[in-house]
C-alpha positions as CSV (number, residue, x, y, z in Angstrom):
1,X,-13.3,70.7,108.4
2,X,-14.6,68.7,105.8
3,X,-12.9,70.0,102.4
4,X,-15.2,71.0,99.6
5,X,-14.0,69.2,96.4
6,X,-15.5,71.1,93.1
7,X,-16.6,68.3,89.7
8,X,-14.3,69.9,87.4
9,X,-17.2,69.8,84.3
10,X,-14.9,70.1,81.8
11,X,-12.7,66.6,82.6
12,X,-15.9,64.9,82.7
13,X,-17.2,66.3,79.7
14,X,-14.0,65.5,77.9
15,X,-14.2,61.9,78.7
16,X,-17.3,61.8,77.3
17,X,-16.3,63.2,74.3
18,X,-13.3,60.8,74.2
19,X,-15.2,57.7,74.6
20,X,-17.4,58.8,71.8
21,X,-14.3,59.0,69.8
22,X,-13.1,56.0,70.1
23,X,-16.3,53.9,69.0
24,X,-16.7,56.0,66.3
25,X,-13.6,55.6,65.1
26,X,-13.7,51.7,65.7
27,X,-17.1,51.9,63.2
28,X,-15.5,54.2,60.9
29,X,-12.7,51.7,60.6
30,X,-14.7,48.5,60.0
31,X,-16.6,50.2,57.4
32,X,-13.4,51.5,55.5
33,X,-11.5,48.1,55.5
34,X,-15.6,47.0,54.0
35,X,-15.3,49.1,51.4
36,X,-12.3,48.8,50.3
37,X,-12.9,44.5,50.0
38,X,-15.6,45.3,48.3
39,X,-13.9,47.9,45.7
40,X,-11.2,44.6,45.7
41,X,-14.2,42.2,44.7
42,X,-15.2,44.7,42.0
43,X,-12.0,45.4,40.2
44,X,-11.2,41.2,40.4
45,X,-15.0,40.9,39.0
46,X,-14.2,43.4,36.4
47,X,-10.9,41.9,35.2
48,X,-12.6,38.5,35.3
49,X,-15.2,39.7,32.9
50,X,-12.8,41.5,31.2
51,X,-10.8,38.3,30.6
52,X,-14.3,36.1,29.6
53,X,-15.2,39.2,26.8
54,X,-11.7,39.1,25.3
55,X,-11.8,35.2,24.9
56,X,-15.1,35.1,23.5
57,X,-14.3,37.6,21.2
58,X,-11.1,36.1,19.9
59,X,-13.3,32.9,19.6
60,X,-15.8,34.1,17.7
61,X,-13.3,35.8,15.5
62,X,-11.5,32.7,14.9
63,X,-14.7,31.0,14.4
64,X,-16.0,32.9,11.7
65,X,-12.8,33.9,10.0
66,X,-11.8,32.3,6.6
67,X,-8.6,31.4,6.9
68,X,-7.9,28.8,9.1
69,X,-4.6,29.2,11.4
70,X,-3.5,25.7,10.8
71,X,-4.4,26.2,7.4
72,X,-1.9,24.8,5.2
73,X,-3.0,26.7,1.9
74,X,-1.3,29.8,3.9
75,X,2.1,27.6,4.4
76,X,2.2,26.6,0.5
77,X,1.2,30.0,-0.8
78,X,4.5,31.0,1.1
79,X,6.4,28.3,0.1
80,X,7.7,28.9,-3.4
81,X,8.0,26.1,-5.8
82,X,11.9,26.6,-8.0
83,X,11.0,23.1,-9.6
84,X,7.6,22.0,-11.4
85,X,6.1,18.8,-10.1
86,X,6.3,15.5,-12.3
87,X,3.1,13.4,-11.9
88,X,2.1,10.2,-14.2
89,X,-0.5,10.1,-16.2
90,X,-3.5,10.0,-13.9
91,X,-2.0,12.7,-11.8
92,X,-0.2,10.8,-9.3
93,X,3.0,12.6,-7.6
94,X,6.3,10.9,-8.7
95,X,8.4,13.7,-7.9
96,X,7.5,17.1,-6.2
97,X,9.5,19.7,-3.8
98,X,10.0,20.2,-0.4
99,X,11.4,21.9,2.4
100,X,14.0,20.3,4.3
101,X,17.6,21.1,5.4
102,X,21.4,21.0,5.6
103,X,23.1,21.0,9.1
104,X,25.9,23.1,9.8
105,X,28.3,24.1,12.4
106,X,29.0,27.4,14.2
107,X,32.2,26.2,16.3
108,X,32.4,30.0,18.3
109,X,29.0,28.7,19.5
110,X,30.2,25.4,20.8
111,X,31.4,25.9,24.5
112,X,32.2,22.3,25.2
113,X,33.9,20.8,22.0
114,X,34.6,17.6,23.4
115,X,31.3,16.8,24.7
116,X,29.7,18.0,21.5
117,X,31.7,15.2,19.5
118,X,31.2,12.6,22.1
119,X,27.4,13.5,21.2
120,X,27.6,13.3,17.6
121,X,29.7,9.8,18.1
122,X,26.9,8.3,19.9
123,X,23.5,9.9,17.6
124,X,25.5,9.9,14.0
125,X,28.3,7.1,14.4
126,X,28.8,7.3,10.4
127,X,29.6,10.6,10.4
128,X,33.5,11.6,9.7
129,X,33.9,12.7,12.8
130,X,37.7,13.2,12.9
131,X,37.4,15.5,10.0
132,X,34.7,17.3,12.2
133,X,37.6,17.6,15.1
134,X,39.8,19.0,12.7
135,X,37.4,21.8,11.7
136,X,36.1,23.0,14.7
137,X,39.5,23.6,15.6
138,X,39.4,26.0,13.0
139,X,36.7,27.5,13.8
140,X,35.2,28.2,10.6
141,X,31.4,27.7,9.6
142,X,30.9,24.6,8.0
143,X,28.1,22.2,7.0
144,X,28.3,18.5,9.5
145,X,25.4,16.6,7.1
146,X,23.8,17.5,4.3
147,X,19.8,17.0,3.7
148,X,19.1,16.1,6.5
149,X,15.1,14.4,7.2
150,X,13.0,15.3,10.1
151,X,14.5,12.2,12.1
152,X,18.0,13.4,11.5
153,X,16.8,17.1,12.4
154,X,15.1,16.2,15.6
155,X,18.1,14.3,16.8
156,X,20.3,17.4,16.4
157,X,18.2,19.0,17.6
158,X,17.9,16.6,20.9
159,X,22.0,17.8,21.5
160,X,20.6,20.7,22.9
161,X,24.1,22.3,21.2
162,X,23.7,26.1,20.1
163,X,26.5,25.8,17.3
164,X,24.0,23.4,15.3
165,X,22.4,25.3,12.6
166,X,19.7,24.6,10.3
167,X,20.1,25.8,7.0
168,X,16.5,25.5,5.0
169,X,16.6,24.7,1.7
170,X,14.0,22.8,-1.0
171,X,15.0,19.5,-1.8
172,X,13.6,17.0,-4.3
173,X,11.3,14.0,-2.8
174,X,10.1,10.7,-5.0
175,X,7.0,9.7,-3.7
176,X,8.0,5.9,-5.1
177,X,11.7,5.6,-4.2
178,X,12.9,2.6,-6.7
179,X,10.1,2.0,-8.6
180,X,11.0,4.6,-11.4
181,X,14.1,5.4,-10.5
182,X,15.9,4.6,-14.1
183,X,13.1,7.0,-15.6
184,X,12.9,10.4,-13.5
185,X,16.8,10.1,-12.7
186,X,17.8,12.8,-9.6
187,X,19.1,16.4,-9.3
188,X,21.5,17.8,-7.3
189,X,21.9,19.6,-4.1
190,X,20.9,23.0,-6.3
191,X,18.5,21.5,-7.7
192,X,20.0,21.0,-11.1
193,X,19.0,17.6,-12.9
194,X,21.7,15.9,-13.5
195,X,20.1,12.4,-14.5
196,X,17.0,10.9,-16.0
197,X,13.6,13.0,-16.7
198,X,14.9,15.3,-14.4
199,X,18.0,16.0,-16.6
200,X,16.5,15.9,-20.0
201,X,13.8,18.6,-19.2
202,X,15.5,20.3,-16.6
203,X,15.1,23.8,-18.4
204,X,11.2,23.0,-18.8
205,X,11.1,22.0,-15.1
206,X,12.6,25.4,-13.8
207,X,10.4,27.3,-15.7
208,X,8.7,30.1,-13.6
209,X,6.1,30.4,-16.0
210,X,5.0,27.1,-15.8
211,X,6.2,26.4,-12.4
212,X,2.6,25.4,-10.7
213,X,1.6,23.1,-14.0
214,X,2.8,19.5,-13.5
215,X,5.0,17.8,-16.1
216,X,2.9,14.8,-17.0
217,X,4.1,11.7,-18.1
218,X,3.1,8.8,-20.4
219,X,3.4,6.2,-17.1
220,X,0.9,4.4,-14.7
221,X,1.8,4.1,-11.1
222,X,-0.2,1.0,-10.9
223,X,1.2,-1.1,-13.8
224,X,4.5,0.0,-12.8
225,X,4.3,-1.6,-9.5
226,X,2.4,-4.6,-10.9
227,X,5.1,-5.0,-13.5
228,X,8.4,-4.1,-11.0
229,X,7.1,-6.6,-8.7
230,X,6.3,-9.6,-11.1
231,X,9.9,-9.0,-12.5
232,X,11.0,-9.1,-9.2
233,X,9.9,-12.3,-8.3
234,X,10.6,-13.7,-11.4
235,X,14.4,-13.2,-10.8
236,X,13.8,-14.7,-7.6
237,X,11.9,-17.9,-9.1
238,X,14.8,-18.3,-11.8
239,X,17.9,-16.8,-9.9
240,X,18.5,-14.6,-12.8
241,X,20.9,-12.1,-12.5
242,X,18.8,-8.7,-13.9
243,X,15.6,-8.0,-15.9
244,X,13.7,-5.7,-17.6
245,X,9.5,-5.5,-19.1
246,X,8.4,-2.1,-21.2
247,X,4.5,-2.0,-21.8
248,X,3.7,0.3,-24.8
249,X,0.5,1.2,-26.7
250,X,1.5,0.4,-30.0
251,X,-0.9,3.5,-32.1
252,X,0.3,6.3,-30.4
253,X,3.9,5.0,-28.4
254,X,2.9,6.0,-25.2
255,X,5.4,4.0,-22.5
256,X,2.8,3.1,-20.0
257,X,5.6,1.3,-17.9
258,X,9.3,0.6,-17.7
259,X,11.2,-1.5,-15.3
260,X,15.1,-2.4,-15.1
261,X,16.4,-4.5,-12.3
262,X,18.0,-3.8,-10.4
263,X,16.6,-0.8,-9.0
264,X,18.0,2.0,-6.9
265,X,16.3,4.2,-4.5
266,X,16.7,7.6,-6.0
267,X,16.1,9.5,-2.7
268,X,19.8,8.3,-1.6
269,X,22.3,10.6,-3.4
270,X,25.0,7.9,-3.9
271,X,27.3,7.5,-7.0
272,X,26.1,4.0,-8.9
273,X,28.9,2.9,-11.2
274,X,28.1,-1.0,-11.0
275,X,26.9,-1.9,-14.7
276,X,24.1,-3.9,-13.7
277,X,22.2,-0.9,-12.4
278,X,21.9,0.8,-15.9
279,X,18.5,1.2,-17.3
280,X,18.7,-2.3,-19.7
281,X,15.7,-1.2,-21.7
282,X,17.2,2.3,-23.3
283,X,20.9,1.5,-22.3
284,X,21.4,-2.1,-22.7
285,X,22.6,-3.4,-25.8
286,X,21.2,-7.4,-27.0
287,X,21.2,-9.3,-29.6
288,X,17.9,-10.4,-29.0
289,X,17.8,-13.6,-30.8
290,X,14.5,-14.9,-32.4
291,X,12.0,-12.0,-32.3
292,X,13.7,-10.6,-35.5
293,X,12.6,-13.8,-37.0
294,X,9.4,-11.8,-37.3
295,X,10.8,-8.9,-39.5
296,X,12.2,-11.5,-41.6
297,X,8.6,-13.2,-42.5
298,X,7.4,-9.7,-42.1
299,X,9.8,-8.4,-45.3
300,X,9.4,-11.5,-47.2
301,X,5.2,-11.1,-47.0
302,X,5.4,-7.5,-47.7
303,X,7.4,-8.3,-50.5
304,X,5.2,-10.7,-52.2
305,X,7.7,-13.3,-51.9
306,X,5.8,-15.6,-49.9
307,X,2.6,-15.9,-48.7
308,X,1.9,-17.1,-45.3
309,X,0.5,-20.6,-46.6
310,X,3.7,-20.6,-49.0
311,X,5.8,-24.0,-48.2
312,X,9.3,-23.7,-48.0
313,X,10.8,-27.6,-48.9
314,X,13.7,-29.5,-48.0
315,X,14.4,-27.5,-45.0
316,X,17.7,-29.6,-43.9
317,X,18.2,-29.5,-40.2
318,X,21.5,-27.6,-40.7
319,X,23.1,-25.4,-43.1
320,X,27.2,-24.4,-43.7
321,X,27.4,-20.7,-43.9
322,X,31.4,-20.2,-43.7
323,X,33.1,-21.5,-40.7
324,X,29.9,-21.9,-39.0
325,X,26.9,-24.2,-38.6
326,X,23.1,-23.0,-38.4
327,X,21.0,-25.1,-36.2
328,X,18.1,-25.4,-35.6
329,X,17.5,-26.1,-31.5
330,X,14.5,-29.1,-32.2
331,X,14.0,-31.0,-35.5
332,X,10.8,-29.9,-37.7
333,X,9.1,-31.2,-40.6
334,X,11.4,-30.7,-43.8
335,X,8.6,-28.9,-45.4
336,X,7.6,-26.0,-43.3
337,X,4.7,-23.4,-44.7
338,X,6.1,-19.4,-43.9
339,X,3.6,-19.3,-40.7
340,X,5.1,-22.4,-39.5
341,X,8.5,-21.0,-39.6
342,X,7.5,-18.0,-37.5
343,X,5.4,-20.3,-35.3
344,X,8.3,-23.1,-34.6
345,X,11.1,-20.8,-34.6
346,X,13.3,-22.2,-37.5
347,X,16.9,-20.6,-37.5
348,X,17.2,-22.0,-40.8
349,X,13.9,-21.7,-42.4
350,X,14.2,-17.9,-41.5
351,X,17.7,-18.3,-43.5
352,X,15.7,-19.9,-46.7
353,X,13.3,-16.4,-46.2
354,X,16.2,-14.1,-46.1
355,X,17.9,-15.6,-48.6
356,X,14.6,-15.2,-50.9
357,X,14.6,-11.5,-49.6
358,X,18.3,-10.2,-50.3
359,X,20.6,-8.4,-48.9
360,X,20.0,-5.0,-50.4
361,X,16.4,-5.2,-49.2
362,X,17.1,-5.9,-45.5
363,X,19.4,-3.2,-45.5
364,X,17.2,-0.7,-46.2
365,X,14.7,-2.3,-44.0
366,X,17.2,-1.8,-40.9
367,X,18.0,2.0,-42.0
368,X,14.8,2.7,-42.6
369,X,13.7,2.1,-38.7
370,X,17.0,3.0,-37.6
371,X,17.6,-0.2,-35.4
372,X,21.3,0.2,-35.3
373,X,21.1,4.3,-34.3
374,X,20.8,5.6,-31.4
375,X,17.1,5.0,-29.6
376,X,14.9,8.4,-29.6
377,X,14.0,8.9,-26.3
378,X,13.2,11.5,-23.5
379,X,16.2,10.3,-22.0
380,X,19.8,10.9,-22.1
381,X,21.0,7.5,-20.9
382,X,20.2,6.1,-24.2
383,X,22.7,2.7,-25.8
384,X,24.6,3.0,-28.8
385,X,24.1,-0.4,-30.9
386,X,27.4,-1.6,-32.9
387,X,28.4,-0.7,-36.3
388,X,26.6,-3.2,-38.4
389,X,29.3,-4.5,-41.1
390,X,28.1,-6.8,-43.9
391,X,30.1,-9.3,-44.0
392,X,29.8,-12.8,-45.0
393,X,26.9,-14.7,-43.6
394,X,25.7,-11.4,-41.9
395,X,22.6,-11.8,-43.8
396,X,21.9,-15.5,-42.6
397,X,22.4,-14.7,-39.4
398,X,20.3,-11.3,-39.1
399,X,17.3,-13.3,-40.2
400,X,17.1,-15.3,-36.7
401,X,18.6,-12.0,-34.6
402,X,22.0,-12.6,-34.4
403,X,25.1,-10.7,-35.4
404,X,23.0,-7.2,-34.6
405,X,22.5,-5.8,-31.8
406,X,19.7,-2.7,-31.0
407,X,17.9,-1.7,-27.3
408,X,14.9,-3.3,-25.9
409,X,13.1,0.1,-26.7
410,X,13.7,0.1,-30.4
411,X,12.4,-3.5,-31.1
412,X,9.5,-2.7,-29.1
413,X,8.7,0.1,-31.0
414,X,9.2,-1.8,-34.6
415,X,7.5,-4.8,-32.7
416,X,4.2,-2.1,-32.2
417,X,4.6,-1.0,-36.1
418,X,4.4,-4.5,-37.4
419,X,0.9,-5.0,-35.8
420,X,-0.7,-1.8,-35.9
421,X,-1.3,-1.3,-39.3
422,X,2.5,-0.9,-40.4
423,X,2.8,2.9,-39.1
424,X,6.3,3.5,-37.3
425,X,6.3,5.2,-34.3
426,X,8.0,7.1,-31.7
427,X,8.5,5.9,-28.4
428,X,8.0,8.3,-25.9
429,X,7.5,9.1,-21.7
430,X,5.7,12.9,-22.1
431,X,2.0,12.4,-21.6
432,X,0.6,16.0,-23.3
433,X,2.9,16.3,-26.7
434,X,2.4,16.5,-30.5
435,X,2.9,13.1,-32.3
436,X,5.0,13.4,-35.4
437,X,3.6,11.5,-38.4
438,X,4.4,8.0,-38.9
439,X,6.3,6.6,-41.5
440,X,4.7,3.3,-43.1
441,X,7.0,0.5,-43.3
442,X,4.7,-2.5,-43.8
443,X,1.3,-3.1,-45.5
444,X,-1.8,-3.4,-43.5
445,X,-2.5,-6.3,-44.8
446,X,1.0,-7.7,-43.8
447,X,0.3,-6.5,-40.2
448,X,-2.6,-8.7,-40.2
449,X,-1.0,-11.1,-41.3
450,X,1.5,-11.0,-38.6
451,X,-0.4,-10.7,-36.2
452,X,-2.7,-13.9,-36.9
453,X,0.8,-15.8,-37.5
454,X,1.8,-14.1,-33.7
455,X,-1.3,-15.3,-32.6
456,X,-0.7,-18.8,-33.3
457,X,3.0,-19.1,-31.5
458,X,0.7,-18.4,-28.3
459,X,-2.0,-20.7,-29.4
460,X,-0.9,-23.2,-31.7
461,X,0.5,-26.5,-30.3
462,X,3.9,-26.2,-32.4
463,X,4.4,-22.8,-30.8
464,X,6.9,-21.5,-28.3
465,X,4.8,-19.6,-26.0
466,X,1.9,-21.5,-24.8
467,X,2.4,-20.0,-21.0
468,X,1.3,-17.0,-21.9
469,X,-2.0,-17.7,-23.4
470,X,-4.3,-16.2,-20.8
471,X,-8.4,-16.8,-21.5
472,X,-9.4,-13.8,-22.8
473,X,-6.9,-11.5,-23.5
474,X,-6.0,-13.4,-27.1
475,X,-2.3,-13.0,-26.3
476,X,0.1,-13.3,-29.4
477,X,4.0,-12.8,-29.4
478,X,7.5,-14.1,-29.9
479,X,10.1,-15.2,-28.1
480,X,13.8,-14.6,-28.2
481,X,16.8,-16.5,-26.9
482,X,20.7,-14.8,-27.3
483,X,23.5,-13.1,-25.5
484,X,24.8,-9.9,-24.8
485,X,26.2,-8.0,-27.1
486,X,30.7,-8.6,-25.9
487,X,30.1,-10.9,-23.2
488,X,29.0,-14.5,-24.6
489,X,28.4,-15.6,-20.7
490,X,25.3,-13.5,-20.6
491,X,22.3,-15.0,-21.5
492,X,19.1,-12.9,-23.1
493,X,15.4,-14.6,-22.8
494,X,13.1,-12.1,-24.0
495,X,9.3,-12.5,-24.7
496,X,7.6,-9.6,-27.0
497,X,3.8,-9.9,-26.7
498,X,0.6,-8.3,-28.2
499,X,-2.8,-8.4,-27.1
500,X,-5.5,-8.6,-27.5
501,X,-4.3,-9.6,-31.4
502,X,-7.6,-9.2,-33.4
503,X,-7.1,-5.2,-32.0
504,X,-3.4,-4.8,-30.5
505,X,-3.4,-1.8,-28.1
506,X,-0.5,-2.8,-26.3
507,X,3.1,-4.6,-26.4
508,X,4.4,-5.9,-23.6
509,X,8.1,-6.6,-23.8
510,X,9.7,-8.7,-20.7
511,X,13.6,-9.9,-20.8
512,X,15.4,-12.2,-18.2
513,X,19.6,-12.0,-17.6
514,X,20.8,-15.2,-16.9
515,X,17.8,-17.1,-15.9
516,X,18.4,-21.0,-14.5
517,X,15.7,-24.0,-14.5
518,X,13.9,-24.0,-11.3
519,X,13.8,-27.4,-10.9
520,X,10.4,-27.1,-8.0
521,X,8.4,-25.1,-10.7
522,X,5.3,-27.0,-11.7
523,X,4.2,-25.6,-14.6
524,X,0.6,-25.8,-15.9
525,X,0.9,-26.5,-19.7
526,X,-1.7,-26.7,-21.5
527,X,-3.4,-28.8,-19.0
528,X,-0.5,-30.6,-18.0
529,X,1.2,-30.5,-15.0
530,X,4.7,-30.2,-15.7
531,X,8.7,-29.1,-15.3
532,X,10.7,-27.3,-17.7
533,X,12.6,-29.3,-19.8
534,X,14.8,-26.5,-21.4
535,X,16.5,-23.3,-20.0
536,X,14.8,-21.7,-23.1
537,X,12.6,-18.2,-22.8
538,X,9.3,-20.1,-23.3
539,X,9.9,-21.0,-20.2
540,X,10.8,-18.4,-18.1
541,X,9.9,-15.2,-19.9
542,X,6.7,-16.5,-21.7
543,X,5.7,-17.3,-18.0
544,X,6.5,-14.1,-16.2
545,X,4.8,-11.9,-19.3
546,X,1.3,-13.8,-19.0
547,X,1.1,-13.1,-15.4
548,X,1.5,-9.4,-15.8
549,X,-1.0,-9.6,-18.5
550,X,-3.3,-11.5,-16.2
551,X,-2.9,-8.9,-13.8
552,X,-2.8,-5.8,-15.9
553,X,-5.2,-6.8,-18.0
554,X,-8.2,-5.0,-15.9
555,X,-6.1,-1.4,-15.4
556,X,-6.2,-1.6,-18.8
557,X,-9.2,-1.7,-19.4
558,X,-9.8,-4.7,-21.3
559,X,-12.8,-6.4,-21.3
560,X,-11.9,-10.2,-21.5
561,X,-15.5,-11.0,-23.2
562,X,-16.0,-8.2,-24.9
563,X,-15.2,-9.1,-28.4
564,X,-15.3,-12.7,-28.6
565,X,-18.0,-13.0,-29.5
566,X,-19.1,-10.4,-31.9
567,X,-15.4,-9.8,-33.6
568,X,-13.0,-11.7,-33.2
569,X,-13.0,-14.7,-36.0
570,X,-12.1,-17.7,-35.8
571,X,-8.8,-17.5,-36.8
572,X,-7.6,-15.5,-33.9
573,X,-9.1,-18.3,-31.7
């Protein structure tokens, strides 16, 4: 019996509807992990372009904003000046004020002591670096190196040592290091001036009311360095031990340049207490030898004594004053007119002049331009010249420069009277200032005198400083030979010059400590190829001062042809 089997619909019909289900569900799937990708591409899209906008907007803000963000004007408006610049007198920055920083020590921050000090052995060897041992053991904060500069700073910094701290502070910078260090002097670590410039207007230089206005002085950077390194190798050429030049224009006293040697670099705090390092042209103390010769003739014109065509006879070769002899180095004629005397450099004819003069009359001369005072200066590291006692001979021996003793400043500045006109006047290193009146100490017409008769000791064939006749510049001047004032081992050759001498502007003053003969120097006198036959300034000093002039000349402005041939006369030929 064949069994009957019935197609249960249902089962059937529910496959069916299964395998629908599944391949729907399969497409529903793919096209859910589609979307969602591309919802992913979308957002990353978004944030991409998100990304570009902000960018581009932060360029073009910095693009077109004012203010630059390296813009250093920011930096200096937040840095805050508690010391006024110093510049010379073209604006140039001698000494301004910067940030910088001390180094210190937190020991509680220091975890391996021992390896910190083997590092500070090996970067800063000439530190004290038992004393550091010590306090770190007592682990107290404490400063390891004082101003330190950005070398220094990056090498602590290179420990990699957390108990290193840097403390900021301002600290003075010269721009020139030696070159004026016995003029702007230094402050200390508070910045308190304690020596030159920086000392004597310290006050001034603090000043909040004035803090962003320079204090401008009287000196030129360029001359300076011209000057500084012409001395320079002029103790080199002559082995002398020190030296010193001061360029000054001689109507107004403006110090356009002073140099000392030797120098010191004024960035270095160190304490200086060796002598030769004190500034020789306000400090030092000379007798300075011939170039008072020149007030001597000066007086006795100015007087109406003499006249400078006025001979002077029987000039003996030597004359007894007391104990001692006057000499004179060379012989000259026994008649000698008063311009000859200046121009040959006669100790003893200047004795005949003084004598003519008098005693009473020199005195007042010396108190009168206070040669034996203290020198008026911006500075406080001024000399003090000895107590000038009249004693026998003192008169004699005045009139050729020794037995008195002044500064290089103060003979430079009566040197600048006697040619410009006769008007005294006041040295000084402060650019923008009221000049006092002068006092008149000499006759115009003696200044021109003097300065024809200074002239000729340049010019003239009898005189003593031929070397420094340079074409053009119509040089005139005298030298000096002497010692230093208490130590008769130190010599003194000095050279004051003026120029151009139809129309001084300037004097040049230029002094050489112990200079030698330098026996491979060819010298080119007047035409001649030559050596030096005397250890005498003509020959050192003379020579050094009419290579600056050569050189400085130009800065100054002068025009070497300018005059010649419309005013200057034939006598200052």
């Amino acid at each position: 019996m064949k069994k009957k089997y019935k197609i249960n619909k249902n089962i059937y019909q529910k496959s069916f509807y299964f395998e629908d289900y599944i391949e729907t569900n399969k497409k529903n799937k793919i096209l859910g992990k589609s979307n969602n990708f591309k919802d992913r591409i979308y957002l990353l899209f978004f944030i991409f372009i998100s990304l570009i906008l902000i960018f581009s907007i932060k360029i073009l803000h910095i693009s077109f904003n004012k203010q630059n963000v390296l813009n250093f004007e920011k930096q200096t408006l937040e840095f805050k000046l508690i010391r006024r610049d110093i510049v010379d007198r073209n604006g140039v920055i001698i000494s301004r004020n910067i940030n910088t920083f001390h180094a210190a020590i937190n020991p509680n921050l220091v975890r391996d002591k021992k390896n910190f000090i083997i590092k500070l052995r090996l970067n800063f060897p000439d530190l004290p670096i038992d004393e550091i041992e010590k306090k770190l053991e007592e682990k107290k904060y404490f400063r390891i190196k004082k101003r330190i500069d950005q070398i220094e700073k990056d090498k602590f910094w290179a420990m990699g040592e957390k108990g290193i701290i840097f403390e900021p502070f301002q600290a003075r910078m010269y721009t020139h290091g030696n070159l004026f260090s016995h003029i702007i002097g230094q402050v200390d670590y508070d910045n308190y001036g304690i020596s030159g410039v920086e000392k004597y207007f310290d006050k001034k230089l603090k000043d909040k009311n004035e803090i962003n206005k320079p204090l401008r002085l009287t000196l030129d950077s360029n001359i300076q360095y011209i000057i500084n390194n012409e001395l320079s190798e002029a103790i080199k050429t002559f082995d002398a031990t020190g030296g010193g030049a001061l360029l000054m224009n001689v109507n107004s006293g403006d110090i356009l340049s002073l140099v000392s040697l030797p120098d010191f670099n004024i960035n270095q705090r160190v304490d200086i207490k060796d002598k030769k390092f004190i500034n020789k042209i306000t400090k030092g103390v000379y007798e300075l030898g011939s170039i008072f010769k020149t007030f001597t003739v000066a007086l006795a014109l100015d007087n109406q004594l003499v006249d400078t065509d006025t001979i002077i006879e029987n000039i003996p070769r030597k004359i007894k004053c007391s104990n001692h002899n006057i000499t004179d180095i060379k012989e000259h004629p026994k008649n000698l007119s008063v311009e000859e005397i200046l121009v040959r450099s006669s100790n003893v004819g200047s004795v005949f002049l003084a004598k003519k003069l008098g005693e009473e009359s020199y005195k007042k001369f010396i108190n009168e331009t206070r040669l034996t005072k203290n020198p008026e200066i911006e500075l406080e590291e001024v000399g003090v010249p000895h107590q000038l006692n009249w004693n026998k001979c003192k008169l004699e021996t005045i009139s050729f420069g020794h037995g008195i003793t002044t500064t290089p400043l103060q003979v430079t500045a009566l040197y600048a009277a006697m040619i410009n006109g006769g008007n005294m006047i006041l040295p000084s290193l402060i650019k923008d200032r009221k000049i006092k009146k002068s006092q008149k100490i000499i006759s115009s017409d003696t200044s021109d005198k003097l300065r024809n008769i200074l002239r000729k000791v340049v010019k003239s064939k009898n005189g003593t400083a031929s070397l420094a006749d340079k074409e053009g510049y119509y040089v005139g001047g005298k030298t000096g030979t002497a010692e230093s004032y208490g130590d008769k081992k130190n010599r003194i050759n000095t050279f004051i010059s003026i120029f151009p001498s139809y129309h001084p502007n300037y004097t040049l003053f230029v002094m050489l400590e112990n200079p030698k003969i330098n026996k491979d120097l060819i010298y080119n006198y007047r035409g001649i190829k030559t050596k030096a036959p005397h250890n005498t300034s003509g020959w050192n000093s003379v020579y050094v001062a009419g290579k600056i002039i050569k050189k400085i000349g130009p800065i100054l402005a002068i025009n070497n042809e300018e005059f010649k041939n419309q005013y200057v006369t034939e006598k200052f030929n």
